[in-house]
Structure formats: structure tokens, C-alpha cells
C-alpha positions as CSV (number, residue, x, y, z in Angstrom):
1,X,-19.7,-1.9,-3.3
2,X,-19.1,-2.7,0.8
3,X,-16.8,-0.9,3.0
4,X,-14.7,-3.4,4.9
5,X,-14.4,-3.2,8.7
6,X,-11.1,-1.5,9.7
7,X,-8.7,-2.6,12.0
8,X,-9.7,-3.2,15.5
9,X,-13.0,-4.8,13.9
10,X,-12.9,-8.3,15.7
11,X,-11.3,-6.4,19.0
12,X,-13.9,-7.3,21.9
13,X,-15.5,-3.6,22.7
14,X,-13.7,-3.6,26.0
15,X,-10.6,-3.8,24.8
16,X,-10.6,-0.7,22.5
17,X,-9.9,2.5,24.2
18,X,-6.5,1.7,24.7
19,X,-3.3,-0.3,24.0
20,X,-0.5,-0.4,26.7
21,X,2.0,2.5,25.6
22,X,5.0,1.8,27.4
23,X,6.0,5.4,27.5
24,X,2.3,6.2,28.8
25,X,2.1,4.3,31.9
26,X,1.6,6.0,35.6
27,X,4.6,6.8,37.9
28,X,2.0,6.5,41.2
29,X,1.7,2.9,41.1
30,X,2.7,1.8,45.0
31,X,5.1,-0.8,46.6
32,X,2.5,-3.3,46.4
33,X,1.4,-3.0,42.7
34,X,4.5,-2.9,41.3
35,X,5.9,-5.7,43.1
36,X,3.2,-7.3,41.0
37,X,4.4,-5.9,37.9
38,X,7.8,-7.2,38.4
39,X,6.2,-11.0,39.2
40,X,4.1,-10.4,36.2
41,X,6.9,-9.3,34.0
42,X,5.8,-5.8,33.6
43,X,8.3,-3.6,35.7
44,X,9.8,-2.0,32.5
45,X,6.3,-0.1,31.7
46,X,7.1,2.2,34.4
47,X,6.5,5.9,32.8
48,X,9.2,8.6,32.6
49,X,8.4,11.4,35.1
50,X,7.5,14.3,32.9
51,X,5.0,11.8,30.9
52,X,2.5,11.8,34.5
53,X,1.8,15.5,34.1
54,X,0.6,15.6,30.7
55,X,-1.6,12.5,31.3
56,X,-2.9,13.4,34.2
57,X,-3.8,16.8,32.4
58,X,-5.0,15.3,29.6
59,X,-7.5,13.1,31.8
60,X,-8.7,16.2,32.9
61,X,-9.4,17.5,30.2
62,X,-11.0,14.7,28.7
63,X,-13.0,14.8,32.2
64,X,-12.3,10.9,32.7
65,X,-9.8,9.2,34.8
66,X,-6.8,7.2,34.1
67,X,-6.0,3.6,33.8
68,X,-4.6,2.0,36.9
69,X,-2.4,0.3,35.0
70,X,-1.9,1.7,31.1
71,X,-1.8,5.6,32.9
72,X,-3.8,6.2,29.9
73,X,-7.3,8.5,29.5
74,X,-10.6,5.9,29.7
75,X,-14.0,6.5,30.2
76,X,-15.8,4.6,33.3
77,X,-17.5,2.3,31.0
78,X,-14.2,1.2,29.5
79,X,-13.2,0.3,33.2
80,X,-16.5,-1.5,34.3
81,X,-16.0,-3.6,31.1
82,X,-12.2,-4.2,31.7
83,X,-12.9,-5.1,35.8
84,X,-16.1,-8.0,34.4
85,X,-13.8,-8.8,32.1
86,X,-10.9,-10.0,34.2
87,X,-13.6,-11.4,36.6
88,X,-14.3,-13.7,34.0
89,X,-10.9,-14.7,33.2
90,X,-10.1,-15.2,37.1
91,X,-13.0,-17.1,36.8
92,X,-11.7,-19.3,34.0
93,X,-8.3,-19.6,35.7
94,X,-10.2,-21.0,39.1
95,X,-10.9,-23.7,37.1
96,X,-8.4,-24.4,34.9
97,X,-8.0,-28.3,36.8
98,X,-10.6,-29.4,35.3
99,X,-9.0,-30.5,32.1
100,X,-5.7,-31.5,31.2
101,X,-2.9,-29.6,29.3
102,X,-3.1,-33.2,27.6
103,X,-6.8,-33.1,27.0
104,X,-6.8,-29.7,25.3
105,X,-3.6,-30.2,23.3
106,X,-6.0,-33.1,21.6
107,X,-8.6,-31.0,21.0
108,X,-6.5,-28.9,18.9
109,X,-5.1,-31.3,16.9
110,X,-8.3,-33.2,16.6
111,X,-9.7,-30.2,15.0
112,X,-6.3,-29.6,12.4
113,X,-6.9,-33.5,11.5
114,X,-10.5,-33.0,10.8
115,X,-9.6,-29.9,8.3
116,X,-7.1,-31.7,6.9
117,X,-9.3,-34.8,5.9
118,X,-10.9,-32.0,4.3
119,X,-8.1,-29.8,2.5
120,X,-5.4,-32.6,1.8
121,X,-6.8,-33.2,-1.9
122,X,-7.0,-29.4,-2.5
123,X,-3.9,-27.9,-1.0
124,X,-0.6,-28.9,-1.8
125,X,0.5,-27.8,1.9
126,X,-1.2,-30.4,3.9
127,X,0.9,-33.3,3.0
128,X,3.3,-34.6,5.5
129,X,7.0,-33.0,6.1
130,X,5.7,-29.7,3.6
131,X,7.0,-26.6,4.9
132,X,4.0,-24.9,6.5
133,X,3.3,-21.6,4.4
134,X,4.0,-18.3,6.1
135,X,2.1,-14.8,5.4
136,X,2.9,-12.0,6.8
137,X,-0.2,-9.5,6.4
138,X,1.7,-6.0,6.7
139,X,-0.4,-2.3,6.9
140,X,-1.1,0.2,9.0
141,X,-3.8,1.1,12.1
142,X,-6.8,1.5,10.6
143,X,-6.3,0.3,7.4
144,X,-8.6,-3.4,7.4
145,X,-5.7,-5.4,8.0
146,X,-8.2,-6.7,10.8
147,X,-10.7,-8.2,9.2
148,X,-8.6,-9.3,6.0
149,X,-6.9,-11.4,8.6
150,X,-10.2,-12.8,10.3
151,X,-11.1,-13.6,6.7
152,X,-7.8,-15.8,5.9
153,X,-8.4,-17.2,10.1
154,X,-11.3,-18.6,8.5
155,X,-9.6,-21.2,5.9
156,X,-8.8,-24.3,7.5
157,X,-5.1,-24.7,8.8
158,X,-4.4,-21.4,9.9
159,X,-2.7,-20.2,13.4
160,X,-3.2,-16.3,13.5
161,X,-0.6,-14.8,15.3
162,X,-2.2,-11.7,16.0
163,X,-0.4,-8.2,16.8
164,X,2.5,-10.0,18.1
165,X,4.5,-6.5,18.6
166,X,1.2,-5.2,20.5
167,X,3.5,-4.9,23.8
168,X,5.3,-1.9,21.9
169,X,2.5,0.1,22.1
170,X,0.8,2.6,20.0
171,X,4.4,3.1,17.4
172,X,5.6,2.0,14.2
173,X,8.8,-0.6,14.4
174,X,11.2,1.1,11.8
175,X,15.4,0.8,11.8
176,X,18.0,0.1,14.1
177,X,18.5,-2.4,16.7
178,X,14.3,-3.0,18.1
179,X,14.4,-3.4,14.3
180,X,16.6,-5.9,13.7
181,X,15.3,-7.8,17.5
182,X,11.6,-7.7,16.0
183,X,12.6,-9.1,13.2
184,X,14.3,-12.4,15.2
185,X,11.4,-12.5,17.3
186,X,9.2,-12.7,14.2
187,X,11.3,-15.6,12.5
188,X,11.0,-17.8,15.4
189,X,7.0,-17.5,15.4
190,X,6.9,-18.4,12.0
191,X,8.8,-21.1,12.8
192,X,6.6,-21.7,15.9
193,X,9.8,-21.5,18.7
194,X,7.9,-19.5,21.8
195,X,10.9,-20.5,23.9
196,X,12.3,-17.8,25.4
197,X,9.8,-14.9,24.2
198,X,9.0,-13.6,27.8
199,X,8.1,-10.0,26.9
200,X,5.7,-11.5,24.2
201,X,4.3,-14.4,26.7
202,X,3.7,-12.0,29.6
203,X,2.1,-9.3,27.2
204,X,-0.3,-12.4,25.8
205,X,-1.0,-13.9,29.3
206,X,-2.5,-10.0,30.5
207,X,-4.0,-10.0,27.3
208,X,-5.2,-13.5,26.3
209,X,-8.8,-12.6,24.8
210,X,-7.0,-10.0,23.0
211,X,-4.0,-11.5,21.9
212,X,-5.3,-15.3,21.1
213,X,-8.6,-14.7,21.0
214,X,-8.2,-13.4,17.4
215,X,-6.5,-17.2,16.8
216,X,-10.1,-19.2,17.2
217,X,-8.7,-22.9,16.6
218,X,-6.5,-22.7,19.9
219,X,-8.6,-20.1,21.7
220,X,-12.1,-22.1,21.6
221,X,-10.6,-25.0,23.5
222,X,-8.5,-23.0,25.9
223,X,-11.6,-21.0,26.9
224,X,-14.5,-23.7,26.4
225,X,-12.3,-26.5,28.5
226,X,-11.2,-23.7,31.0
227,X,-7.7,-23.6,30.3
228,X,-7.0,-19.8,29.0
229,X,-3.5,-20.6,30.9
230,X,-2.3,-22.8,28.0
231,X,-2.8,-19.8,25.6
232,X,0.2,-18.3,27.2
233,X,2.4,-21.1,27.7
234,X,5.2,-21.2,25.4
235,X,5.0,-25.4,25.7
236,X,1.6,-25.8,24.5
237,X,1.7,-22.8,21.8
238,X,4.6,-24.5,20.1
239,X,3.1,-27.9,20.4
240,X,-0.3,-26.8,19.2
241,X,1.2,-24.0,16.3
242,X,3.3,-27.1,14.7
243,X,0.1,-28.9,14.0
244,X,-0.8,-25.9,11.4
245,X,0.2,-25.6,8.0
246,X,-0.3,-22.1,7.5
247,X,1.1,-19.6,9.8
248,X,-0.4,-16.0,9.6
249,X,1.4,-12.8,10.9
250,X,-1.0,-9.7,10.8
251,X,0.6,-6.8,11.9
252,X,0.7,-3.0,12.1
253,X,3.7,-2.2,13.3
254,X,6.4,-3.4,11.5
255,X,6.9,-1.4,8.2
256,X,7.6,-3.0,4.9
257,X,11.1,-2.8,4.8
258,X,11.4,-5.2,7.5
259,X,9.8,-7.9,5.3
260,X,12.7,-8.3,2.9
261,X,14.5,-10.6,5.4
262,X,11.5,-13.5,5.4
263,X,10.9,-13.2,1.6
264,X,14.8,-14.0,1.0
265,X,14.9,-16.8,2.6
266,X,13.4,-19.0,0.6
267,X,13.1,-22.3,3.0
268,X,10.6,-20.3,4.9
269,X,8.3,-20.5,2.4
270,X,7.1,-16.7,3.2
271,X,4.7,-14.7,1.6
272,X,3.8,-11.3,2.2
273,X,0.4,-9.3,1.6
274,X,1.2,-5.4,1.5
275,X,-2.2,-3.7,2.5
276,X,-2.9,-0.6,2.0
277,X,-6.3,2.1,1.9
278,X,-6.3,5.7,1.2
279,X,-4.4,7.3,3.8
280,X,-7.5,10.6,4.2
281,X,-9.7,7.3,5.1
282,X,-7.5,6.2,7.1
283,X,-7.0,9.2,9.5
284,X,-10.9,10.0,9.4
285,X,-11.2,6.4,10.6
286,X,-8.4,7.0,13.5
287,X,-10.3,10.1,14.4
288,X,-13.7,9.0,14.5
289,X,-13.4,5.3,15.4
290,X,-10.8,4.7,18.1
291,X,-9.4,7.1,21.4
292,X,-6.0,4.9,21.9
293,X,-4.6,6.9,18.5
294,X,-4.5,10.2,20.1
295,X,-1.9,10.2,22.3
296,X,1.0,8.7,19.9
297,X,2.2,10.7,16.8
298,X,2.7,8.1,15.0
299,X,-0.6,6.9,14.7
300,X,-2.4,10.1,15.5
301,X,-0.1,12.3,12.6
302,X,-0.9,12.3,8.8
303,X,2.2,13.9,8.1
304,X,4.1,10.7,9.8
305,X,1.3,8.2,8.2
306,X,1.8,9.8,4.6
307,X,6.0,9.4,5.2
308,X,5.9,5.5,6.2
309,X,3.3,4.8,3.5
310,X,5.4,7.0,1.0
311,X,8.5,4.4,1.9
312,X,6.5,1.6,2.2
313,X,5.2,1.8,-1.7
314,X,8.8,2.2,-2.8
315,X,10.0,-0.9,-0.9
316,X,7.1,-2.4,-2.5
317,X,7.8,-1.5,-6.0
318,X,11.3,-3.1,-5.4
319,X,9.5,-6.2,-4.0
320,X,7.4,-6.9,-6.4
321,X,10.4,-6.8,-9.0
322,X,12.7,-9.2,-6.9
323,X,10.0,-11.5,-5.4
324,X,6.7,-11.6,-8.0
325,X,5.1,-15.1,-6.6
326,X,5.7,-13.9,-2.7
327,X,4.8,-10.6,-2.6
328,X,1.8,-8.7,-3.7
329,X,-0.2,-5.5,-2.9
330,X,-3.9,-4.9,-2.2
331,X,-5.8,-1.6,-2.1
332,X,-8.4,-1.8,0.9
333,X,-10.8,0.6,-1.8
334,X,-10.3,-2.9,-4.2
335,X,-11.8,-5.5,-1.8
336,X,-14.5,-3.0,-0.3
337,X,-15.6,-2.7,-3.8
338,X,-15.5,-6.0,-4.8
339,X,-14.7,-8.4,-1.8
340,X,-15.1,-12.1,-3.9
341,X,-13.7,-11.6,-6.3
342,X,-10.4,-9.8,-5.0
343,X,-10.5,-12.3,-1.6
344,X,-10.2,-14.9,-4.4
345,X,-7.6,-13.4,-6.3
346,X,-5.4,-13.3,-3.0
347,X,-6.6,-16.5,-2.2
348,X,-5.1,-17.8,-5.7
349,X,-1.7,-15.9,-5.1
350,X,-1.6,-17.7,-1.9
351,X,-2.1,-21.0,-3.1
352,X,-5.5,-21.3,-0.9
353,X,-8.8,-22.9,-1.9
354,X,-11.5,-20.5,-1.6
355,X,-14.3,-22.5,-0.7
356,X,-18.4,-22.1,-0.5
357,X,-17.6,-22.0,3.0
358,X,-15.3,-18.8,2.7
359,X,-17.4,-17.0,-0.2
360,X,-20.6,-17.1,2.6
361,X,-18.2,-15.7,5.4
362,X,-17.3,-13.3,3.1
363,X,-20.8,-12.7,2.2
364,X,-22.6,-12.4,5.9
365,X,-19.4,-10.0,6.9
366,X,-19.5,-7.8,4.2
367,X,-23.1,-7.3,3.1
368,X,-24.9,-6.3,6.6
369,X,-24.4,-3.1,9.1
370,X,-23.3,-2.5,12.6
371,X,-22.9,1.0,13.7
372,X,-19.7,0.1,15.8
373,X,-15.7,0.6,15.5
374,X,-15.2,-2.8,16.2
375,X,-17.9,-4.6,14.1
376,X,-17.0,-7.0,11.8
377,X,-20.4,-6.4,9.4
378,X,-20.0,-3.0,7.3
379,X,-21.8,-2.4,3.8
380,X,-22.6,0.3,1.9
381,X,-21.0,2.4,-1.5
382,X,-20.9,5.5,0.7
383,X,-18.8,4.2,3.3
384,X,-15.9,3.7,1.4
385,X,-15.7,7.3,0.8
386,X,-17.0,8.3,4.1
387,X,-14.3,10.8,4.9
388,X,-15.0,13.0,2.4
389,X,-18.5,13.7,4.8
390,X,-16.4,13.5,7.8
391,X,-13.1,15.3,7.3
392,X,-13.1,18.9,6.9
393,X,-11.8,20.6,4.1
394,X,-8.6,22.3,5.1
395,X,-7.7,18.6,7.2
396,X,-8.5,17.2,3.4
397,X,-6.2,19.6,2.5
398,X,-3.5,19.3,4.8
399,X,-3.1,15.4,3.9
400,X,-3.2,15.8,0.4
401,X,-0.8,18.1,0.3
402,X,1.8,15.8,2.8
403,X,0.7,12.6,0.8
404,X,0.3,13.6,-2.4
405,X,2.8,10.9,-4.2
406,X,1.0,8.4,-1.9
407,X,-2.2,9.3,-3.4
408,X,-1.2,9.7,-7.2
409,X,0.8,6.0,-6.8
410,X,-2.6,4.7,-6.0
411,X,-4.7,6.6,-8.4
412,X,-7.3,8.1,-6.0
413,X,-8.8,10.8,-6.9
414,X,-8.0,14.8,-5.5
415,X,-11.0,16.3,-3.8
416,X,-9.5,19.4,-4.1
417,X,-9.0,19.0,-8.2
418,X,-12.6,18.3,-8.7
């Protein structure tokens, strides 16, 4: 039995402390810097006045300083490893004449043709004029969503779009009208229209590594031919994404109800993956993994986890009565505990070969250790049940209590009932 890295697993180290938090940003920015912000589309991310106190209290507190830019607690090391790597990436930029938007466009689709050569006589999807097939990989921080995407990245055909709601910050995307705009946004991605998405293009273009990085068929040309420019150009990301005939949506954001909308319209060809892990893992693994989760109560509260995930299972129930071959729900506890076999199960439901090649990924990135928040490798029975070491008893307590229907839906086990 393995326990599956969680969700920031394939984040590069320096980009896990924090995640912009609109409603966390600094007021003391000067003229200068936020005439910058406005040329790089970033002038709404100014903080409301009484949020400055309590981070600048909190900093102190923590004994660390605040980021220049997110207003948000990080340690020095965070900020030596954020400075090298934008060095890098001005670097990159310096030299982003050297090859053509043409050149790398090519190497992209060179790469789709060469896994299609491969694919066409086992998938049904990489004939000509076939409707691309959509996922949409829905859970929660924390929850493996992660590396269950890294693991479908690896099959050949697929353009991850990773965290595409990541300029939102550190909050769930529930009702009302950011609902109803996040849900537009997210049908023209799937349909690979980047036109006109500036809040998501500037977000990706501050963030590339973080953003596209997770997306390795577009990434490893932009970066190896110098071009990390093109992976925020809405030209070359609609050019590129229509060569793919999978498109993946991992996200941790948008709760299930919000799904509905792609799985009824059936010329999308939309499937969604539901997944979800025992929500006292969950919180141990917010506590003990990440910082970023402790400054937003939607990701920091169980009582707020236990309430989306007890909505989220009744949407689901209704789901899997109304759309049976497009939706489906996996238990993190299931794959940790038997990763082929359940990876091929989903695999089947998606209409996806699982290949030698994916059964070894699998294999290397489930069966060895790294003692890191952001590794990909994690094995080990205890693991899965880690919390029970970690958590103490009345905080054991306190989620039961708000989630017990959440945990008697899934049949875990009480710790208090033993």
C-alpha cells in the first residue's frame, strides 16, 4: 500500500510558500511599483487597508518578512529562491530571439504527431476531425489531485491546463456571478479559445514555471528553445492546445456543482473525475505540508472543508445517476492502496490505453521516498494514515464531529469508535 503525493507534489520548492491572495496583497507598494503592476495587468491585487495590519502582524509573529509583491508571510529562503528564480526566467527572456515563434510551434506539433503514430490504432480519439476528449479533474487542496493529474500528463495527447483559477487565490469558486464567469472562462479552455483571457494570461506570464510548467509537451520547448514568452501568448497556446486530443482541467477551486454545465453538453465530449481523500488527512496534510493554507479559511478550516465536501458528494450522487459513462468518483485511500490497478480502472472509464510506459511511471512515483511536501515519490502503508500520528486527539475530534456524514459516505473508519 503507497501513499500518493498530495497536491502541490510537482510544484517547484520555490514556489510553495505562497499563492497570490488577492485580498492579501500590501498597500505600501510605491508610484513606481505599481505603475508596473498596472503595465503587467496586476493593479486590481491592491489589498484593502485593514488587511496591511494583520499581515504585517502576522509576519511578526512568524518572525519573517513579507512578500514584496503577494504581502504575504515567507521565510528568506523562499525569497532567495523566488529572486534566482526570476533571474533565470529574465535570463530565458534575454534570449528569446534565438528561435522562432514558428520554430517552436513545430516542435510541438512534431512531438503530438510522433504520439499519435503511436496511439492512433489504440485510441479512438486520435483520428482526424474527433472531438478532442475533455476531463475535468475536480477536488480539493491537498487532496492528490496533483499527482493524479501528472499521472494522466503522462499519456500521450494530453495539454494539462493546470490551476487555471490560481489567480483567485487561496478560495473555493462556489455560486453567483465569479461562478457563473469561471465557468465561461473554463468552456473556452476546453475548447482551446485563450483570446481574450487577460486576467488568466497575465497571471500565467508571472507565473509560467508554475502555471505551464505542469503542461511538459509545450513547456519543454518553450524553455529548452528559450521562448518561455510563447507560454503566455494566447496565439501560440491556442495554436499549440488544438494539436491535442485530450484536454485536462485539474483544479481545486471550482466545486462540483459547477461541473454540471460541461457534462450536459454533450458535444464537448466532457468527462469529469470527482477526487476525493479523507478530509482528517487532508487537514493534517494542510497543516504539516504547506504555509500558503493558513491565512485563508477556506483552506485553513475543517469545518468549511467538511461543508463543500458534504455538498460535493451529494452533487455527486446526482451525477453519477444522470451522467454514468462521464462522471465517476475516486477515493485518494483507493489508489494509495492499490495505484495500478485503480489508475487502470480510471484509465478504462476514460477510454485511455494504459501502457507499459504508464504502469513504470506509476511504479518509480509510487514505490520510492522523498521526505518533501512537494515530492512526487511517496510509499509506505503508514502514510496513508499518517494523521492519526500527527493530529491530536481533540483536532481528530473536532473534524469528526463537523464531517461526520462525509466520513460515513465514504466508509472510513471513526478513531474515536475504536
Amino acid at each position: 500500500m503507497y501513499d500518493l503525493p498530495s497536491d502541490d507534489a510537482f510544484r517547484p520548492a520555490a514556489l510553495q510558500s505562497h499563492l497570490a491572495d488577492p485580498a492579501a496583497l500590501q498597500s505600501h507598494l510605491t508610484d513606481s511599483e505599481m505603475q508596473q503592476m498596472q503595465l503587467e495587468g496586476r493593479e486590481g491585487l491592491r489589498p484593502p487597508p485593514e488587511s496591511e495590519m494583520f499581515l504585517r502582524d502576522l509576519a511578526r509573529r512568524r518572525n519573517v518578512m513579507l512578500h514584496p509583491e503577494l504581502g504575504v508571510p515567507v521565510d528568506e529562503e523562499y525569497v532567495k529562491l523566488e529572486k534566482e528564480r526570476r533571474v533565470k526566467l529574465a535570463q530565458m527572456r534575454a534570449l528569446a530571439k534565438t528561435k522562432t515563434y514558428s520554430e517552436v510551434l513545430q516542435k510541438v506539433q512534431e512531438t503530438v504527431e510522433n504520439e499519435r503514430r503511436q496511439m492512433k490504432d489504440k485510441e479512438k480519439f486520435w483520428a482526424k476531425d474527433v472531438t478532442p476528449l475533455r476531463i475535468l479533474l475536480v477536488s480539493t487542496w491537498r487532496s492528490g489531485s496533483t499527482f493524479l493529474g501528472q499521472v494522466l500528463q503522462q499519456h500521450p495527447g494530453v495539454f494539462q491546463h493546470y490551476e487555471p483559477f490560481s489567480y483567485a487565490g487561496v478560495r473555493q469558486i462556489r455560486s453567483g456571478t465569479e461562478a457563473f464567469q469561471s465557468q465561461q472562462f473554463l468552456h473556452r479552455l476546453l475548447e482551446c479559445r485563450f483570446s481574450g483571457q487577460d486576467t488568466y494570461l497575465n497571471y500565467t506570464r508571472q507565473h509560467p514555471l508554475d502555471m505551464i510548467g505542469h503542461n511538459k509537451r509545450i513547456w519543454e520547448p518553450c524553455s529548452k528553445m528559450h521562448r518561455v514568452d510563447l507560454c503566455s501568448n494566447e496565439t501560440f497556446l491556442t495554436e499549440a492546445c488544438n494539436m491535442f486530443p485530450i484536454q485536462l482541467v485539474k483544479s481545486v477551486r471550482l466545486r462540483l456543482n459547477l461541473t454540471q454545465l460541461f457534462l450536459g453538453e454533450t458535444r464537448l465530449n466532457a468527462k469529469v473525475v470527482f477526487l476525493i481523500r479523507d478530509p482528517r488527512a487532508t487537514v493534517n496534510s494542510r497543516k504539516s505540508s504547506v504555509r500558503w493554507c493558513d491565512d485563508s479559511p477556506d483552506c485553513s478550516s475543517a469545518d468549511v472543508l467538511c461543508s463543500d465536501l458534504k455538498e460535493d458528494l451529494k452533487v455527486a450522487a446526482a451525477l453519477e445517476r444522470l451522467y454514468p459513462t462521464s462522471f465517476t468518483m475516486v477515493r485518494y485511500e483507493d489508489i494509495a492502496n492499490d495505484p495500478h490497478t485503480q489508475i487502470k480502472k480510471l484509465f478504462e472509464f476514460l477510454g485511455m490505453f494504459y501502457s507499459n510506459e504508464m504502469a513504470n511511471f506509476v511504479s518509480e512515483h509510487t514505490e520510492s521516498e522523498v521526505e518533501k511536501p512537494w515530492s512526487i515519490a511517496r510509499k509506505s502503508a503508514a502514510r496513508v494514515s499518517r494523521w492519526k500520528e500527527n493530529l491530536k486527539p481533540e483536532v481528530i475530534d473536532e473534524i469528526e464531529k463537523a464531517c461526520r456524514p462525509v466520513i460515513e459516505k465514504l466508509n472510513y473508519d471513526f478513531v474515536g469508535e475504536k
